[in-house]
C-alpha positions in Angstrom: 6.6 9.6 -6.8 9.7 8.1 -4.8 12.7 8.1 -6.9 15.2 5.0 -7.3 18.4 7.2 -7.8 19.9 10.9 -7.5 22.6 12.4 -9.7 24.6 15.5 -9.3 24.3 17.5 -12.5 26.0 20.7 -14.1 24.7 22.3 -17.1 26.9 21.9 -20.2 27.7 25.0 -22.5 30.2 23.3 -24.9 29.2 20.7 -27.2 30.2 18.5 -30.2 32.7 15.8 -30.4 36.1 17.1 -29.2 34.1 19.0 -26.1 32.4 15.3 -25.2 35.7 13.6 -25.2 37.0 16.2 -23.1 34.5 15.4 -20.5 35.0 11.8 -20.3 38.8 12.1 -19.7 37.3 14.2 -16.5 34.9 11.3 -15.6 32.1 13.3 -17.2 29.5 11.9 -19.2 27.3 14.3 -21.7 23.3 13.9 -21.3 20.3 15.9 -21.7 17.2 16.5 -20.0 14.1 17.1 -22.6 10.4 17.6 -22.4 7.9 18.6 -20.3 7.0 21.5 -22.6 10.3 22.9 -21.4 13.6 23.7 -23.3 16.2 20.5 -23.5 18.8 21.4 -21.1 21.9 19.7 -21.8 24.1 18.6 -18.9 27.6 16.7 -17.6 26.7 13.8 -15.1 29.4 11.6 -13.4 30.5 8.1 -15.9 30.8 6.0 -12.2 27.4 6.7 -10.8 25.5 7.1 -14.2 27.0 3.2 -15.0 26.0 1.9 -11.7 22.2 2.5 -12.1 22.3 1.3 -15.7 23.7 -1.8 -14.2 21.5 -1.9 -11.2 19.3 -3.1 -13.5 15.2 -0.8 -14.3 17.4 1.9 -15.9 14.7 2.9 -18.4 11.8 2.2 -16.0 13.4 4.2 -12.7 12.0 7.4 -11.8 15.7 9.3 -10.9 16.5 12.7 -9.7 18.9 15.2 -11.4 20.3 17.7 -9.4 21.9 20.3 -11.6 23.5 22.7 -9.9 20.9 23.0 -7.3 17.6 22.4 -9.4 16.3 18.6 -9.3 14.5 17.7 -12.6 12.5 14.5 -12.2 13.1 12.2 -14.8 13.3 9.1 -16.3 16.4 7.8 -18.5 14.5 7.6 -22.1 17.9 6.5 -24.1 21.5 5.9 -23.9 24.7 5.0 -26.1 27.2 2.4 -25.5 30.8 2.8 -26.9 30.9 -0.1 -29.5 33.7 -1.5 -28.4 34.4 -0.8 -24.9 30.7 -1.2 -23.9 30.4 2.1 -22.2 28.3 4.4 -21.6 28.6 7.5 -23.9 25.5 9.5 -23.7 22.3 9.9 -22.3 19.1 11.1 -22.6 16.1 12.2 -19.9 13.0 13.0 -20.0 11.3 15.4 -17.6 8.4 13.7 -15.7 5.2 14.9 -13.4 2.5 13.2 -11.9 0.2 13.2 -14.8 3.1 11.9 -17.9 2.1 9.1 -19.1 5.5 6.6 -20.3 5.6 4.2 -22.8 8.1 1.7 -21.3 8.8 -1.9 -22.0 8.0 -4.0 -18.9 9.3 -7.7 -18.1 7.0 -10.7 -17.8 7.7 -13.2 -14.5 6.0 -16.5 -15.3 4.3 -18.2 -12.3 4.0 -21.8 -11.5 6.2 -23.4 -13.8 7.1 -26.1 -11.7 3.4 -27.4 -11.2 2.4 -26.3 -14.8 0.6 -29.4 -16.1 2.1 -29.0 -19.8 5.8 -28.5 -18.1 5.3 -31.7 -16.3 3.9 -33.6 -19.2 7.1 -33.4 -21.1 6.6 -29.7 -22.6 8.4 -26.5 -23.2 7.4 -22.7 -21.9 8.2 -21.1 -25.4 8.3 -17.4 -24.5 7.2 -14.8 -27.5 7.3 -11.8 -25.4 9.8 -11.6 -22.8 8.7 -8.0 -22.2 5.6 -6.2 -23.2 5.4 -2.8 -24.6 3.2 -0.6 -22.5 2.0 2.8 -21.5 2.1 3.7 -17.9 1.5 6.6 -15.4 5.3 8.0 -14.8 4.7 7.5 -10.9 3.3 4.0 -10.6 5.3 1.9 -13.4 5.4 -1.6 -12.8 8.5 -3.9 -12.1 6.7 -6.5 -13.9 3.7 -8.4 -15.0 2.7 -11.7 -14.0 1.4 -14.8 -16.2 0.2 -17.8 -14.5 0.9 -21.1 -15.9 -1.1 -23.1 -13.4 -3.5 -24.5 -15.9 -1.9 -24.1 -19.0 -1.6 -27.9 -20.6 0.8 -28.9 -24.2 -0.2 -27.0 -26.3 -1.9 -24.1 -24.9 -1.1 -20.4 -26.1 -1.7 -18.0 -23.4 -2.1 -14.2 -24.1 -2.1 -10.3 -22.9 -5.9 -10.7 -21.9 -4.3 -13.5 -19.4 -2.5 -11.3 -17.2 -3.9 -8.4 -14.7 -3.2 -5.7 -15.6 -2.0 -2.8 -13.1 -4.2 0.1 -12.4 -3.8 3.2 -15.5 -1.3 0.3 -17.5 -2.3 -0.9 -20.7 -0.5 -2.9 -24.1 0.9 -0.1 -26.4 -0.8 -3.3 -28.7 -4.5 -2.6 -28.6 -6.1 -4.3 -31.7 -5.4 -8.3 -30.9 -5.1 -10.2 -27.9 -1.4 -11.0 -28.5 0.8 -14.2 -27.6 3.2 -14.0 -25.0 4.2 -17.7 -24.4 3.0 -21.2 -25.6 3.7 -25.0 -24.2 5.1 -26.4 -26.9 4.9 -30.7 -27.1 8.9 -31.9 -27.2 9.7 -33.2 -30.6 9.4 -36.3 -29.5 5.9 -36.3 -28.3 4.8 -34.6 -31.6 5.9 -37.6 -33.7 4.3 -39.9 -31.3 1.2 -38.5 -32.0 1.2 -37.7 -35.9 2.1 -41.6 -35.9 -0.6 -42.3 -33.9 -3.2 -40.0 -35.8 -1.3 -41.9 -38.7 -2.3 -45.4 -37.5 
């Protein structure tokens, strides 16, 4: 299980408001690392390295290492606050990870083909439902993405989860319907063409 990012940890034995604010004047940012059957163990990470993964981008879907004070916890960033102003970062949250946890992350969708999609070239619109899919994964093989082709897909056409292959262990946290996650919608123009038509 290769991990994306490592951060130098210490453990954190004061806590509460005044105590948080004293760590951010010292670059500090409070977190905690939870689960795994174990106790949480609540930590001070550094506010410049901890904002430059969550801007990398695959913050909540990145396996990460936390060194804290010489221990590395595997993990996986599970939560965080922003400051509602500023935009920063004010807390977060880990959760421990092995081989065998199983994640329930939200993974993007890339859409394939839209420049030879025969509804796109007719005139239509990729209307995207789902720009993410909500899924359960094994902890040490979560997809970047998932792909939809829109090679065939003509106006009009809805395409759904059971379009897409899935990876190996993945599967929809939605289980009971075959879900949307994009349609070709007809332009607005095209539609009253055709009711007129139909009309006639």
């Amino acid at each position: 299980m290769a991990a994306s990012y490592e951060l130098k940890a210490s453990a954190r034995n004061r806590v509460g408001k005044g105590a948080a604010r004293a760590l951010r004047r010292e670059g500090l940012l409070p977190a905690v690392i939870y689960g795994d059957k174990k106790p949480a163990l609540p930590i001070t990470v550094p506010i410049k390295e901890s904002t430059l993964n969550l801007h990398k981008g695959g913050f909540l879907t990145h396996i990460g290492v936390i060194d804290v004070d010489g221990e590395k916890h595997q993990v996986i960033a599970k939560d965080y606050q922003l400051h509602p102003v500023r935009d920063e970062l004010m807390h977060i949250d880990f959760l421990r990870v092995s081989a065998n946890t199983t994640l329930t992350v939200d993974i993007p969708v890339h859409f394939l083909n839209q420049e030879t999609c025969p509804g796109i070239k007719r005139g239509g619109v990729l209307n995207i439902v789902r720009h993410a899919v909500e899924m359960t994964v094994p902890a040490n093989a979560i997809p970047e993405f998932i792909e939809l082709d829109l090679a065939k897909a003509d106006l009009g056409d809805s395409l759904h989860i059971s379009a897409v292959a899935l990876p190996k262990g993945c599967q929809p946290t939605i289980t009971d319907r075959d879900f949307t996650i994009a349609t070709i919608a007809a332009p607005a123009g095209l539609k009253e063409v055709t009711e007129e038509e139909s009309e006639d």
